[in-house]
LOBADO-708085 format. One line per 2 residues: number of its first residue (from 1); their letters; for each residue x, y, z of C-alpha. Coordinates in steps of 0.02 Angstrom, whole numbers, plus 32768, in hexadecimal, padded with zeros to 4 digits. Example, Ala and Ser with C-alpha at 12.3 -4.5 7.8 and 13.67 -1.06 7.14 Angstrom:
BEGIN
1) as) 8267/7F1F/8186; 82AC/7FCB/8165 $
***
This chain:
BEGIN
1) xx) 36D3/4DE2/1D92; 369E/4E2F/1CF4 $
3) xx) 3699/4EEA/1D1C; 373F/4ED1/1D6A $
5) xx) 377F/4E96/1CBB; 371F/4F09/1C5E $
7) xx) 3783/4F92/1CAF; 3831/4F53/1CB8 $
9) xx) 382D/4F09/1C04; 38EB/4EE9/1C01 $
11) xx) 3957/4E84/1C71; 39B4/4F1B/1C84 $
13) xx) 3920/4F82/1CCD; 38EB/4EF8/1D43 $
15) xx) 39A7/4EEF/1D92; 39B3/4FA3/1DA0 $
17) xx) 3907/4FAF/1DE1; 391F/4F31/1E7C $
19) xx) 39D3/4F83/1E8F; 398A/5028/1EB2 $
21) xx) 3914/4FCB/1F35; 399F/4F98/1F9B $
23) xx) 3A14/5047/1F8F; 395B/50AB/1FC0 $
25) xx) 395E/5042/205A; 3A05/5057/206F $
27) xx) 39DC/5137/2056; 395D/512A/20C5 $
29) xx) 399F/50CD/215B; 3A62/513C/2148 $
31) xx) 39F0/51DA/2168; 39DB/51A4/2215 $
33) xx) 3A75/5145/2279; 39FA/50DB/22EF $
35) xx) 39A4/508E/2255; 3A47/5046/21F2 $
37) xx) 3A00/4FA2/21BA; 3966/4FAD/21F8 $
39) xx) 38FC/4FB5/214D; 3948/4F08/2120 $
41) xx) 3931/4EB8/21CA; 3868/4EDA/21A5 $
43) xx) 387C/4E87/2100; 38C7/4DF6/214A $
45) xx) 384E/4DE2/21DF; 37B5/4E10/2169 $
47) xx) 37E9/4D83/20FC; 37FB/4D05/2173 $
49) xx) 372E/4D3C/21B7; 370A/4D2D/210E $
51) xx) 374B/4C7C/20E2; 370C/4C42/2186 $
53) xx) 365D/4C70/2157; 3670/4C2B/20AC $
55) xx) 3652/4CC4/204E; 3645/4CC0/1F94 $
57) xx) 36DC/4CC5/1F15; 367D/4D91/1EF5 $
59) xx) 3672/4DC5/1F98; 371D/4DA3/1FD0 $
61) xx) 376C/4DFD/1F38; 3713/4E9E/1F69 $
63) xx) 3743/4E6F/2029; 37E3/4E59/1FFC $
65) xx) 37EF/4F25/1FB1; 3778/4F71/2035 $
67) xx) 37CD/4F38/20B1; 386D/4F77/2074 $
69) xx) 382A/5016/2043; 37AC/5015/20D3 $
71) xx) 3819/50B9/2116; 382A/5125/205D $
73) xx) 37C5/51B2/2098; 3861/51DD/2113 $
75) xx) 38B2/5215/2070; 382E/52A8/209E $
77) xx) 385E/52BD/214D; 38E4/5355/2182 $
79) xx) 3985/5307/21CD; 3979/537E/2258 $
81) xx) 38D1/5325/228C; 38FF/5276/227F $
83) xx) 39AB/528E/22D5; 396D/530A/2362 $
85) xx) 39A3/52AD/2413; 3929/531E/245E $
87) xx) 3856/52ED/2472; 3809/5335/23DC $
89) xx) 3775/53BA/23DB; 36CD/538A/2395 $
91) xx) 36FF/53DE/22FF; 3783/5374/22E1 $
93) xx) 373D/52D4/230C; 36B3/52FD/2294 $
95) xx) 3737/530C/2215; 3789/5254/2245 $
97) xx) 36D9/521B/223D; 36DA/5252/218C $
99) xx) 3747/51D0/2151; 36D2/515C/2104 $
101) xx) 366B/51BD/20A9; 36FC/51FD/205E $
103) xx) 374A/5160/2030; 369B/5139/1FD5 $
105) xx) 36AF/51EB/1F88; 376C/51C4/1F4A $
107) xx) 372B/5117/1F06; 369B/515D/1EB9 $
109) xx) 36B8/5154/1DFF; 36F0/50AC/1E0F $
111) xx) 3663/503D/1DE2; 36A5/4F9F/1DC8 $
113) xx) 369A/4F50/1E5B; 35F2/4F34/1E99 $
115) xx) 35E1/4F55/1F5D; 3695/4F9C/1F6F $
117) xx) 3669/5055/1FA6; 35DD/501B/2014 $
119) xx) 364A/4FB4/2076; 36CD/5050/208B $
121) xx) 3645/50B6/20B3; 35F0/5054/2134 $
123) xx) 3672/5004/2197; 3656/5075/2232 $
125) xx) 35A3/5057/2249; 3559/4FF1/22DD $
127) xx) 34F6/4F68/22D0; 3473/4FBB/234B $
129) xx) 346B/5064/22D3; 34D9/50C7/2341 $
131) xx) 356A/50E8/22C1; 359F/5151/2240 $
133) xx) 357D/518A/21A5; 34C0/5147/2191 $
135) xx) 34A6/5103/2236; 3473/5076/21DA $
137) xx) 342D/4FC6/2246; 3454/4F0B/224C $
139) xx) 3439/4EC6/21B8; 3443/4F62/2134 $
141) xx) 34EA/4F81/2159; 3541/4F17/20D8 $
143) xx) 358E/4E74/2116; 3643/4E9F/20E5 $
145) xx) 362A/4F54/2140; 3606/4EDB/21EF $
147) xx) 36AF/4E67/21C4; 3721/4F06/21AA $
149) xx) 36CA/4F66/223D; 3703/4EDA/22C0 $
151) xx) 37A2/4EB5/2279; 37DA/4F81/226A $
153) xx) 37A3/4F8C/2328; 3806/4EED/2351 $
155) xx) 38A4/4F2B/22F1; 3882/4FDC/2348 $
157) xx) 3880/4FA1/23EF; 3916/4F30/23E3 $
159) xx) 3992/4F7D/2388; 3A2E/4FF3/239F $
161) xx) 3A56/4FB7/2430; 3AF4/4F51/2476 $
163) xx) 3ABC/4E7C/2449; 3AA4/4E73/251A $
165) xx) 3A47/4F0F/251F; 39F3/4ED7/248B $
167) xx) 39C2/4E19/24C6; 396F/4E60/255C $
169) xx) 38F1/4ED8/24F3; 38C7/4E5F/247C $
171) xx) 387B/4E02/251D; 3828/4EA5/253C $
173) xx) 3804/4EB8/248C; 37A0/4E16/246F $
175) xx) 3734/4E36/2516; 3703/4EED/24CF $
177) xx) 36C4/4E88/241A; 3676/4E0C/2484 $
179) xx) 3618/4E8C/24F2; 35E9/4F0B/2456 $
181) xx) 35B5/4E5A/23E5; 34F3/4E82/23BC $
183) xx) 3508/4F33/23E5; 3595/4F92/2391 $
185) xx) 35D4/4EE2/231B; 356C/4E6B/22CD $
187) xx) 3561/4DDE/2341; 358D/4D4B/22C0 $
189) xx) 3610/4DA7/227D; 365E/4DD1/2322 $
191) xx) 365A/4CFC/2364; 36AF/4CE0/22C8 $
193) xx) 3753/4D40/22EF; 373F/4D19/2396 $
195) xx) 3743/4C60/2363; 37D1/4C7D/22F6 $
197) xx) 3814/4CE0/237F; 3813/4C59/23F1 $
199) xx) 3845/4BD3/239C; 38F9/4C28/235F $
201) xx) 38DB/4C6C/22AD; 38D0/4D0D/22C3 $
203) xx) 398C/4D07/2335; 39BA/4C9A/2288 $
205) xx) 398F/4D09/222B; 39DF/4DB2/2276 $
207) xx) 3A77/4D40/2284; 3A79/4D20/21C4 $
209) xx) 3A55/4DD3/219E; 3ADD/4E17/2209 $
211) xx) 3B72/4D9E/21A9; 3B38/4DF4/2111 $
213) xx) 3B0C/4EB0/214E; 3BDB/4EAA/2178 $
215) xx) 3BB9/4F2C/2210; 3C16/4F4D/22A7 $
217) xx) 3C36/4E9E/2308; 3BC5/4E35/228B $
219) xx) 3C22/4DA9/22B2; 3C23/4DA4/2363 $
221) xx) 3B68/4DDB/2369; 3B2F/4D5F/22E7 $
223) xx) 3B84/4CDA/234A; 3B16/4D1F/23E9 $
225) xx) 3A7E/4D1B/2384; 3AB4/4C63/2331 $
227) xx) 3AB0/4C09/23E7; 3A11/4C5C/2420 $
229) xx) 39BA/4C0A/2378; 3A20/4B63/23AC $
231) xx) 39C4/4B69/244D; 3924/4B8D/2407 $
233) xx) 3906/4B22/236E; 38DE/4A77/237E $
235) xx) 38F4/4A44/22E5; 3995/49D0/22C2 $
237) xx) 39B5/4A20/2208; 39AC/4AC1/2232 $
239) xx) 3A0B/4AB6/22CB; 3A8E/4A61/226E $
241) xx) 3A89/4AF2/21D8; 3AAF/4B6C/227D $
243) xx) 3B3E/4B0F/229D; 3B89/4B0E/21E2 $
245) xx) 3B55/4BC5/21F8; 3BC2/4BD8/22AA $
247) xx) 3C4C/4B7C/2238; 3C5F/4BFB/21B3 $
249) xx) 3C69/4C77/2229; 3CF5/4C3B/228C $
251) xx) 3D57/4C0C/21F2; 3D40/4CD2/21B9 $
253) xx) 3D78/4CF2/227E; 3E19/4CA2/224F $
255) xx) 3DEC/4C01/22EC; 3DF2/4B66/225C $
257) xx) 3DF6/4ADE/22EC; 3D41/4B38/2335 $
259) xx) 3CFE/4B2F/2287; 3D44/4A71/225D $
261) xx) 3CEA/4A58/22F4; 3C25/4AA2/22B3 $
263) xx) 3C39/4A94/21F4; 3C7A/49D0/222B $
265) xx) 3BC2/49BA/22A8; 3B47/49ED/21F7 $
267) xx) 3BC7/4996/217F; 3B42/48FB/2193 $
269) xx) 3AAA/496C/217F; 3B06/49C6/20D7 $
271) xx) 3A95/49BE/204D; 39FC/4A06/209B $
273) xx) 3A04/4ABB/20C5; 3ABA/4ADA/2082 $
275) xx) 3B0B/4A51/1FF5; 3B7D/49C9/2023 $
277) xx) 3BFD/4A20/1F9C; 3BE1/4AD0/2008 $
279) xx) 3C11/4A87/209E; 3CA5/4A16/204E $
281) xx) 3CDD/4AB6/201B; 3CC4/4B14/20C1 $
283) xx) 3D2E/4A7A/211F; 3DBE/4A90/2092 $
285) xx) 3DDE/4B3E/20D0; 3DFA/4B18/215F $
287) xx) 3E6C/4A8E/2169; 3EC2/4B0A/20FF $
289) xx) 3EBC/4B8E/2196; 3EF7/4AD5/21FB $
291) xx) 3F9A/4AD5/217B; 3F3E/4A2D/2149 $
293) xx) 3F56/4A2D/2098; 3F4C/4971/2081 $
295) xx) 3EA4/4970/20CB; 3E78/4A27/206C $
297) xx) 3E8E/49D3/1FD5; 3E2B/493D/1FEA $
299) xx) 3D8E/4995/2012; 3DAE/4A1B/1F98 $
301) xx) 3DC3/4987/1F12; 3D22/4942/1F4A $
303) xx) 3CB8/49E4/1F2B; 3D0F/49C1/1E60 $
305) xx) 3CDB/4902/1E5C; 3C17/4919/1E94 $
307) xx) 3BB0/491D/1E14; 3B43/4992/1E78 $
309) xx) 3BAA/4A22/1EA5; 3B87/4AC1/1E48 $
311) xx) 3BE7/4B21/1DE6; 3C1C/4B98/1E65 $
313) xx) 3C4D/4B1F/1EF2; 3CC7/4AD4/1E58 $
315) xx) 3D0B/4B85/1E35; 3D39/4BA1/1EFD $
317) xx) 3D7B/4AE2/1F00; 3DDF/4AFB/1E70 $
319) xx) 3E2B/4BAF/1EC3; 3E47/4B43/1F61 $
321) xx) 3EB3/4AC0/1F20; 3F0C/4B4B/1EAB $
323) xx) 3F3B/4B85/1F64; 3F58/4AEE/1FA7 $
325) xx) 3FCA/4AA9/1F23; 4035/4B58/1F3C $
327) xx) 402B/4B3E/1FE2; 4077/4A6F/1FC5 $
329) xx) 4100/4ACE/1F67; 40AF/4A8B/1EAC $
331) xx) 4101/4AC4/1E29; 40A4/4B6F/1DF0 $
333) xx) 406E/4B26/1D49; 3FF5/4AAD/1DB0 $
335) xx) 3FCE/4B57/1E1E; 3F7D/4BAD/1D82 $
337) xx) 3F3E/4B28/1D29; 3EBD/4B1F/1DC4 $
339) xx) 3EBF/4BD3/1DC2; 3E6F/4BCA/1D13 $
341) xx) 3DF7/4B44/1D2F; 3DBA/4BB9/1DCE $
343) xx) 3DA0/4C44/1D3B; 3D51/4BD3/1CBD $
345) xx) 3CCB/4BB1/1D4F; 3CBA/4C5F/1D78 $
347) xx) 3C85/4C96/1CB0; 3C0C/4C0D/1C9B $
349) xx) 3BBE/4C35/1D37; 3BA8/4CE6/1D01 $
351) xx) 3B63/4CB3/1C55; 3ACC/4C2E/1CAA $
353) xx) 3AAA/4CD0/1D19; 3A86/4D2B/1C82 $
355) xx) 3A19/4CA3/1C1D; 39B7/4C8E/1CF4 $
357) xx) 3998/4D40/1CE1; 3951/4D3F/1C35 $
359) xx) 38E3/4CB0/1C6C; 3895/4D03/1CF1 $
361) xx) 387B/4D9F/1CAE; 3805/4D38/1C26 $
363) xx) 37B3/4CB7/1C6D; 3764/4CDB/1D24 $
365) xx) 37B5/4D5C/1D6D; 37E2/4D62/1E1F $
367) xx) 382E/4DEE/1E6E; 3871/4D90/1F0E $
369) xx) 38C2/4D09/1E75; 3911/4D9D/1E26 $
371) xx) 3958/4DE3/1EB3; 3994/4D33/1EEC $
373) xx) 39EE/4D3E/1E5D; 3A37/4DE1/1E6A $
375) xx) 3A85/4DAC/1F07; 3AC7/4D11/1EBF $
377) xx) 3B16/4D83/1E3A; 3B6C/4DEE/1ED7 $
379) xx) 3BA3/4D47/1F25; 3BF8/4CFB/1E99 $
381) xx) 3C42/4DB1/1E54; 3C8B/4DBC/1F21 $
383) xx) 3CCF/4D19/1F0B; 3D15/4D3A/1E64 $
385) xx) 3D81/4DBF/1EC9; 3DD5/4D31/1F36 $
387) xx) 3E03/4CE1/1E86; 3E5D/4D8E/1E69 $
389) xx) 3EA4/4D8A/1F25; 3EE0/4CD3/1F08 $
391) xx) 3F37/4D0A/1E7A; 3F8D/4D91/1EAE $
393) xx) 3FCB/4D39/1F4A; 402C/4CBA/1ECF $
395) xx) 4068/4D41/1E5F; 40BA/4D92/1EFB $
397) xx) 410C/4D15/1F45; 4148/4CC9/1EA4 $
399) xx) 419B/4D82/1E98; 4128/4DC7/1E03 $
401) xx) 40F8/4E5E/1E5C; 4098/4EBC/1DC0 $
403) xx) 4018/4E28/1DB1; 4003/4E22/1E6F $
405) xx) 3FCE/4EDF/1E75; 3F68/4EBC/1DD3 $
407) xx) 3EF4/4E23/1E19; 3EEB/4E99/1EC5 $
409) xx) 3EB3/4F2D/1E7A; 3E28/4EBC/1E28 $
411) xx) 3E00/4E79/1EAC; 3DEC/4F26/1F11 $
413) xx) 3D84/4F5B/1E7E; 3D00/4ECB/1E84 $
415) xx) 3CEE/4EC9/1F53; 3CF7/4FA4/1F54 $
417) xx) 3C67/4F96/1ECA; 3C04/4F14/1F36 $
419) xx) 3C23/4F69/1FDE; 3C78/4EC9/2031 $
421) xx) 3CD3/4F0F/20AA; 3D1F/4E85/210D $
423) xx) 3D73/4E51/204A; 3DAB/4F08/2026 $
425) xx) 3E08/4F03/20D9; 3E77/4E63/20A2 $
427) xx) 3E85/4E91/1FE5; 3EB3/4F40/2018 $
429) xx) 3F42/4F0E/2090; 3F73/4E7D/201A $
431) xx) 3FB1/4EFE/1F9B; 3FFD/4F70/2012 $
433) xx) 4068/4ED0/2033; 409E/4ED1/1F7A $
435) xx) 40BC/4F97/1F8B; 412D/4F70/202B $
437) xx) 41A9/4EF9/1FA2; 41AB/4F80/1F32 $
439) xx) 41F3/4FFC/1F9D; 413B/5058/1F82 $
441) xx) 411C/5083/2037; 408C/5121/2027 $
443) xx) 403F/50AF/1FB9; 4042/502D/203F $
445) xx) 4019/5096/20D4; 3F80/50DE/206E $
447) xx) 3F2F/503C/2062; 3F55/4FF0/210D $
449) xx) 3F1A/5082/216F; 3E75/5095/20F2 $
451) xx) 3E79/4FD8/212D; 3E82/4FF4/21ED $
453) xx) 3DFE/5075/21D9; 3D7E/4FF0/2194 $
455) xx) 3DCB/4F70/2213; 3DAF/4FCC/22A0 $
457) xx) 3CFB/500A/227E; 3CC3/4F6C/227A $
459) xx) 3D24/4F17/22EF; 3D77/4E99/227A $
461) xx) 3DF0/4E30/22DB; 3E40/4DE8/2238 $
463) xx) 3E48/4E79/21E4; 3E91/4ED3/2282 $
465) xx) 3F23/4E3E/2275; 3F40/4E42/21C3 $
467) xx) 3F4E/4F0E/21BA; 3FB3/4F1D/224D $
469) xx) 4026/4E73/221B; 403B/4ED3/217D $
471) xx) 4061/4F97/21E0; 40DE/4F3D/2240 $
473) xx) 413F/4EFC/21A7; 412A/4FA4/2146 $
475) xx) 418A/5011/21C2; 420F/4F85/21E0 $
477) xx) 4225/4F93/2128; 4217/504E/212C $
479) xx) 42A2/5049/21D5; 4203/5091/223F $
481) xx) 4234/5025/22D5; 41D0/5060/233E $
483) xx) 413F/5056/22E3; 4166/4FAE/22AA $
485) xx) 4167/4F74/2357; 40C1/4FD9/2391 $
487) xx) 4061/4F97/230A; 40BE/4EE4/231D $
489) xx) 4098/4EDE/23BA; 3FD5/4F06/2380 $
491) xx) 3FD6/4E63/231D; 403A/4DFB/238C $
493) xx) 3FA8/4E29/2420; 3F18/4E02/238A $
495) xx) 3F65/4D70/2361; 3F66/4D2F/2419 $
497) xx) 3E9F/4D66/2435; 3E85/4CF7/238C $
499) xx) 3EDE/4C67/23E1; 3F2E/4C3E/2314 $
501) xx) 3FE2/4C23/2318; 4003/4C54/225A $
503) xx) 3FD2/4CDE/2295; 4058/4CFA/2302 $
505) xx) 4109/4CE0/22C3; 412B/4D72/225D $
507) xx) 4115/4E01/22EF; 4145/4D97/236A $
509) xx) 41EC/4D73/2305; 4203/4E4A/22F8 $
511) xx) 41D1/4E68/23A9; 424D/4DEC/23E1 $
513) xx) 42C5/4E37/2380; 42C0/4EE0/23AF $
515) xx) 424E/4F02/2449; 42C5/4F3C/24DA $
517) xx) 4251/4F16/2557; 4296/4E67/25A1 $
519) xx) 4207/4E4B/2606; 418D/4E76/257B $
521) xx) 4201/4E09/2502; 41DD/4D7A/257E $
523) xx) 4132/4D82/2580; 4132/4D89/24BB $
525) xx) 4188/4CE2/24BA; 411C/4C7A/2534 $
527) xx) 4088/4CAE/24DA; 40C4/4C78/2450 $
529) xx) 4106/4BE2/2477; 404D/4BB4/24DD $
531) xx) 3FFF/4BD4/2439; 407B/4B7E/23C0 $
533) xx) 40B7/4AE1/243B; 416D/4AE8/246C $
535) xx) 41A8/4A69/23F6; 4161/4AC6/2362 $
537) xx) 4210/4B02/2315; 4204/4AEA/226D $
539) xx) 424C/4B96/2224; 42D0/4BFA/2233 $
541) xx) 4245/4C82/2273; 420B/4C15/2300 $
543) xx) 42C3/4BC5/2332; 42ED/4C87/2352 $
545) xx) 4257/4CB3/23AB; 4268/4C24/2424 $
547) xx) 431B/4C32/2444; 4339/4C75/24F5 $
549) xx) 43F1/4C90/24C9; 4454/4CC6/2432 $
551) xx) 4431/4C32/23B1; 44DC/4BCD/23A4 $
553) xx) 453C/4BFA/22EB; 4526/4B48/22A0 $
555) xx) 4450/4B39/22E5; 4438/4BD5/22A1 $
557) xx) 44A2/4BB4/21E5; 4444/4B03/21DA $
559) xx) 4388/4B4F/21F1; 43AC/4BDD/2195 $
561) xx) 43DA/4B60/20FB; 4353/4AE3/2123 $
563) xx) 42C4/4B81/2119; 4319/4BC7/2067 $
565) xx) 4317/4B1E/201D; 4273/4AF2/2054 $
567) xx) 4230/4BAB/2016; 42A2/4B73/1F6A $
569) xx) 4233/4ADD/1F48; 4189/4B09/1F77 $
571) xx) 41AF/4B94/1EFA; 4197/4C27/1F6D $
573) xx) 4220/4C9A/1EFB; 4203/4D48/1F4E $
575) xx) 4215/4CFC/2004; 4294/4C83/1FDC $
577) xx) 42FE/4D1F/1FB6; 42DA/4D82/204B $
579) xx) 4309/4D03/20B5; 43A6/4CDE/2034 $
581) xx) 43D6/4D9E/205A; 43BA/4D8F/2122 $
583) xx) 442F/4CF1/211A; 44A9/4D4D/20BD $
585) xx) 449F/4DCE/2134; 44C2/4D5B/21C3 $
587) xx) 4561/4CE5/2163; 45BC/4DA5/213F $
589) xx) 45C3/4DB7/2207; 45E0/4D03/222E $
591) xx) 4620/4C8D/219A; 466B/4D06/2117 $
593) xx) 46B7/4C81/20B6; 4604/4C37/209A $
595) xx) 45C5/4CD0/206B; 4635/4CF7/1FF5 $
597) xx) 4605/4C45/1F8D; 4559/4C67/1FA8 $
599) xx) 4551/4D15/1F56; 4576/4CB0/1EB9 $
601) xx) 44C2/4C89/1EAE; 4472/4D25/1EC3 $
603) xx) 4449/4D2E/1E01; 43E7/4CA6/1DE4 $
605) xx) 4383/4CC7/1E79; 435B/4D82/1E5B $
607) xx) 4339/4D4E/1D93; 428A/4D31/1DAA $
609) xx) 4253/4DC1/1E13; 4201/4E66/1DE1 $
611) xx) 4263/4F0E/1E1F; 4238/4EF3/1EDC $
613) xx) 42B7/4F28/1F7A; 42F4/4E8F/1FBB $
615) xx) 4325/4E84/1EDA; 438C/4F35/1EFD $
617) xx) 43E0/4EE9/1F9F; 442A/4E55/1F50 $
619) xx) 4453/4EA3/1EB3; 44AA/4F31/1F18 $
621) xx) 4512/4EA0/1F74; 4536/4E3C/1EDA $
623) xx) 4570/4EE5/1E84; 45EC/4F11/1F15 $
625) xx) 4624/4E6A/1F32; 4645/4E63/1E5A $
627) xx) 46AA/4F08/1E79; 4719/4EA4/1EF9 $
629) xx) 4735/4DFA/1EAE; 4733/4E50/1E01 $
631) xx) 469D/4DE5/1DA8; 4615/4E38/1D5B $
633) xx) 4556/4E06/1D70; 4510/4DA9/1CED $
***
């Protein structure tokens, strides 16, 4: 599109250019609270008319921006008016009616590209000339004016609602289109969407836009819209890329065996709508989530040994098995060597984004290309941030806390600067776990309750886990019992509706510990034990939460050992000596001449950990028991 490039004659101008696209539609749909999203669900549905009836590479670049923008002119509009729950005057409605010339006013001076303030300006008029501004028939009204005009009443008529509500008026919906088609839409236009309506796409569609829009309950209302386009579409690939679609989702849900179970049914159909290397990745994570390393790794390793996977599916594969190698108990040096290889990825992707956008920008421009690759940049930038989380998870439990709040913070900066949410509520509460070692408990409670806040607006069942998981153990550390056991008893009742038994040991460990309620303890323990299986006692964490009775002296002494040495040589250094000062603990009330020989090796084990609490604790009972016996610490 020459006058496109004419205008933005840098790379820089043509990135800032569609950037301020998207945050105008953003502007303009926050001024009113019943049209959050609604300026990009238009976009999507006017692109999907307009592939469908094989419009030209032209006409869907300025279909892409009107129908983004198709709403500017509300910039124009008092607040007062377009809020007001009561039925506006004539006056006022007049005003509302305004909207589109104004938005053809605002885009006035910009002249480069052709048709683009036409289509704003025209997308209320009816096809039988009784709309507004011109009253213009048929045919004059431009052809990307009729696409936006059905899809903005669609989108009006359907949304805001509760999903049930919401199902029920688009059935109401689509017989209003088909009743007004000839009169107030165009009537080829209007078959189209009904056809792609019909047939699923449009459900597909809202679905996909919801996972990214990050709203309130995107996950359980994308999964609504997912198996209405299953029922609809007959087409094997595309059902099949719903069901890789249904996978991811469950994996983010925290259900791996639901998402083995979809990402497993379009592993044979990989290749088409999604790569083979995506979904090898997809399936890695979640035998991961399964505690399945050995089968983590082999389809992570497979992602690095096709010659067809991309650069970016090798960065996450390489950040997988950095994970899963920790996870084996590998020693660290293996850890970061995949760590860097993850990195490596990341920079070269960055620098073939740069040459992509150069080569647009000069050869045949294409604003939909461009802004394909905008979002790829956003994609691979949010993904860059789970390299820093990664990281930082390592760090910490390998007891060097500075580097773990280093990688978090960049990691909170890159997902805060690209508004992802869902990331900022996991990063955010990560760090407050690193702040909770330290002895740095405002810091802590500052991000988990900033956390909460996002989790709870938007109904994120993870995030509502991992920030109250992460409450409870702050105000045990800060000897806030009874807010350790509220907000324990938050995650322990999140972890249950998840159905994930990781999820589960830690509060139900606490509560067991400390909830005086007997009858309420009981409960705790069955559902714990129907989640995890009763023969699942492979810590010292579950042995206690499954005891009924006081654990016997020499049970209790031979887990305790088995967890510290098995902590020892997967090389997890800060929780190896947590546990090491809980054992302690224990041998001083019940086998004093064992805990005597074991102070010995308090030294070595502290050596490698950054100032922390559980560091103060065991120096504090090295230095008394040195006072006593006479030695000095080394």
């Amino acid at each position: 599109m020459t006058d496109i490039k004419r205008f933005t004659n840098s790379i820089e101008n043509e990135e800032l250019f569609l950037n301020t696209i998207k945050y105008l539609s953003d502007v303009i749909d926050a001024k009113d609270d019943y049209t959050i999203g609604h300026s990009e669900r238009v976009q999507k549905y006017a692109l999907l008319i307009g592939k469908k009836m094989n419009l030209p590479k032209k006409q869907m670049d300025v279909l892409y921006l009107s129908s983004i923008l198709h709403d500017i002119g509300k910039v124009k509009i008092p607040i007062s008016i377009l809020k007001s729950k009561r039925k506006l005057n004539k006056y006022e409605f007049m005003e509302i009616k305004r909207h589109s010339v104004y938005g053809a006013y605002l885009l006035g001076s910009f002249k480069y590209v052709s048709g683009l303030q036409e289509a704003i300006k025209h997308h209320h008029e009816r096809y039988d000339g009784k709309g507004y501004p011109d009253g213009l028939i048929g045919e004059n009204i431009p052809l990307l004016s009729r696409i936006i005009a059905v899809c903005d009443s669609f989108d009006a008529m359907t949304s805001n609602r509760s999903y049930k509500t919401e199902v029920r008026s688009e059935y109401l919906a689509i017989k209003e289109i088909e009743r007004n088609s000839g009169t107030q839409f165009d009537e080829r236009v209007a078959k189209t969407f009904i056809s792609l309506y019909k047939s699923g796409f449009v459900h597909l569609e809202k679905a996909i836009h919801l996972l990214k829009q990050q709203s309130v309950n995107s996950y359980e209302n994308a999964l609504f819209f997912l198996n209405i386009a299953k029922k609809r579409v007959k087409e094997t690939e595309t059902r099949k890329f719903i069901d890789f679609n249904m996978g991811k989702i469950y994996l983010q849900q925290g259900n791996p065996k639901s998402a083995l179970k979809y990402l497993m049914n379009y592993l044979p159909y990989a290749g088409k709508s999604a790569s083979l290397s995506e979904i090898h990745n997809e399936i890695s994570s979640a035998y991961y989530y399964f505690n399945d390393y050995k089968k983590s790794l082999e389809f992570a390793e497979k992602v690095l040994r096709s010659r067809k996977s991309t650069l970016f599916e090798k960065s996450r594969a390489t950040r997988h098995i950095a994970m899963i190698y920790f996870k084996m108990g590998k020693n660290p040096n293996e850890v970061f060597t995949n760590l860097d290889k993850s990195l490596d990825f990341y920079n070269r992707i960055e620098s073939l984004i740069e040459k992509d956008k150069a080569k647009i920008a000069t050869s045949s421009f294409s604003i939909i290309r461009y802004n394909q690759l905008i979002n790829y940049t956003k994609e691979v930038k949010c993904d860059l941030s789970k390299y820093y989380d990664a990281s930082a998870f390592i760090y910490l439990n390998l007891g060097n806390l500075d580097k773990a709040i280093e990688n978090y913070l960049n990691s909170i900066d890159i997902k805060h600067f690209y508004g992802d949410i869902y990331g900022s509520i996991r990063s955010q509460a990560g760090i407050a776990l690193v702040y909770i070692e330290q002895g740095r408990f405002t810091d802590a409670k500052y991000n988990l309750y900033e956390s909460l806040s996002y989790a709870k607006n938007l109904n994120n069942k993870m995030g509502l886990w991992m920030v109250y998981n992460n409450l409870g153990r702050l105000y045990m550390t800060w000897k806030k019992y009874d807010l350790s056991e509220k907000y324990y008893y938050e995650a322990f009742k999140m972890g249950v509706y998840i159905s994930n038994k990781s999820l589960l040991t830690e509060s139900a460990f606490f509560l067991t510990r400390f909830v005086k309620s007997q009858s309420k303890k009981r409960m705790i323990v069955k559902k714990y034990s129907e989640i995890t299986g009763e023969k699942d006692r492979e810590s010292i964490m579950t042995y206690m939460i499954k005891s009924k009775t006081k654990s016997r002296s020499n049970n209790a002494e031979d887990l305790f050992e088995k967890s510290i040495e098995s902590l020892k040589e997967k090389y997890r250094i800060l929780e190896y000596a947590k546990l090491f000062y809980n054992y302690l603990k224990y041998l001083k009330r019940s086998n004093s001449q064992k805990y005597d020989l074991l102070i010995e090796d308090i030294p070595s084990i502290i050596k490698p950990i950054s100032d922390s609490i559980v560091k103060r604790r065991l120096e504090k009972i090295y230095d008394i028991h040195s006072k006593i016996s006479g030695d000095k610490r080394p």
